[in-house]
C-alpha positions as CSV (number, residue, x, y, z in Angstrom):
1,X,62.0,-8.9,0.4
2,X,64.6,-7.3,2.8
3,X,65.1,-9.0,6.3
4,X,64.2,-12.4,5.3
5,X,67.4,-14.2,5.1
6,X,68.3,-14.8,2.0
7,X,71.6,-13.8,2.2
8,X,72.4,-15.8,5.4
9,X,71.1,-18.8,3.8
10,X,73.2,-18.0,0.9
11,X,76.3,-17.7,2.3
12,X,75.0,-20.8,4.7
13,X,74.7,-22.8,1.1
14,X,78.6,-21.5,-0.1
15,X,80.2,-21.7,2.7
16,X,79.1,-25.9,2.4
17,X,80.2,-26.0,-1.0
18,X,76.8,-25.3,-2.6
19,X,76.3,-23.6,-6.2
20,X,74.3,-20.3,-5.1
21,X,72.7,-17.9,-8.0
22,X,70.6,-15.3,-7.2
23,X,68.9,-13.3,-9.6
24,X,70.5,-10.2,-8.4
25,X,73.8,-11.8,-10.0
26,X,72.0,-12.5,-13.0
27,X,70.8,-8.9,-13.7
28,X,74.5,-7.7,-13.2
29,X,75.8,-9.6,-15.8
30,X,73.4,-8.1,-18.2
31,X,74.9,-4.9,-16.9
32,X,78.4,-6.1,-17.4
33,X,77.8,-7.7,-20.5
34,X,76.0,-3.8,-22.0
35,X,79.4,-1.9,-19.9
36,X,77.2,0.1,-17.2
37,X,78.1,0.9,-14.0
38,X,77.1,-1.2,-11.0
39,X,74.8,1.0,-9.5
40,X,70.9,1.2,-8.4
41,X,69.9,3.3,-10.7
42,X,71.6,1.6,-14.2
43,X,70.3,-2.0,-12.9
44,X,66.9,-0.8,-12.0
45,X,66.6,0.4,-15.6
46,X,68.2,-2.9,-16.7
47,X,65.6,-4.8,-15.2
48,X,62.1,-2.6,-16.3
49,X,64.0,-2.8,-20.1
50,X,64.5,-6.8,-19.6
51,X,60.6,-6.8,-18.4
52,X,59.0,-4.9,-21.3
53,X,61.8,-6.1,-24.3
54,X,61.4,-9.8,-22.8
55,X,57.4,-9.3,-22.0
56,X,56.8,-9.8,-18.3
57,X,58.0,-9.6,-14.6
58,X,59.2,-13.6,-15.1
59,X,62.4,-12.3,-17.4
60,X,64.5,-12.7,-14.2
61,X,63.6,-16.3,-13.2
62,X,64.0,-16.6,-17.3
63,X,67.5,-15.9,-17.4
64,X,68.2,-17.9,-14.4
65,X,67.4,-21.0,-16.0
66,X,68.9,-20.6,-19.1
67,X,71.6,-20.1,-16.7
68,X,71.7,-23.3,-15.1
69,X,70.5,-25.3,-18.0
């Protein structure tokens, strides 16, 4: 959802020495971690494999928790 903020209230968060994820980060690790190039294209494709190898549009919330867990 562009324009609402996130990323102010992000940096907001950091900037008072609060842990910030964002599933954006998440998805390029995957791409780090299978060597493509950070680009629109290469994560967009990331993220429709994720969805239909990991069944469903939740793989990104997924990931984030066995991130923080």
């Amino acid at each position: 959802m562009p324009g609402a903020g996130k990323s102010t209230v992000a940096n907001y968060l950091r900037k008072n020495s609060f842990y910030v994820l964002s599933m954006g980060d998440i998805i390029k690790e995957k791409a780090l971690e299978l060597n493509l190039d950070l680009n629109d294209k290469n994560l967009g494709s990331l993220m429709i494999s994720l969805r239909e190898e990991k069944n469903g549009n939740g793989i990104d919330a997924k990931l984030m928790l066995e991130k923080i867990m």
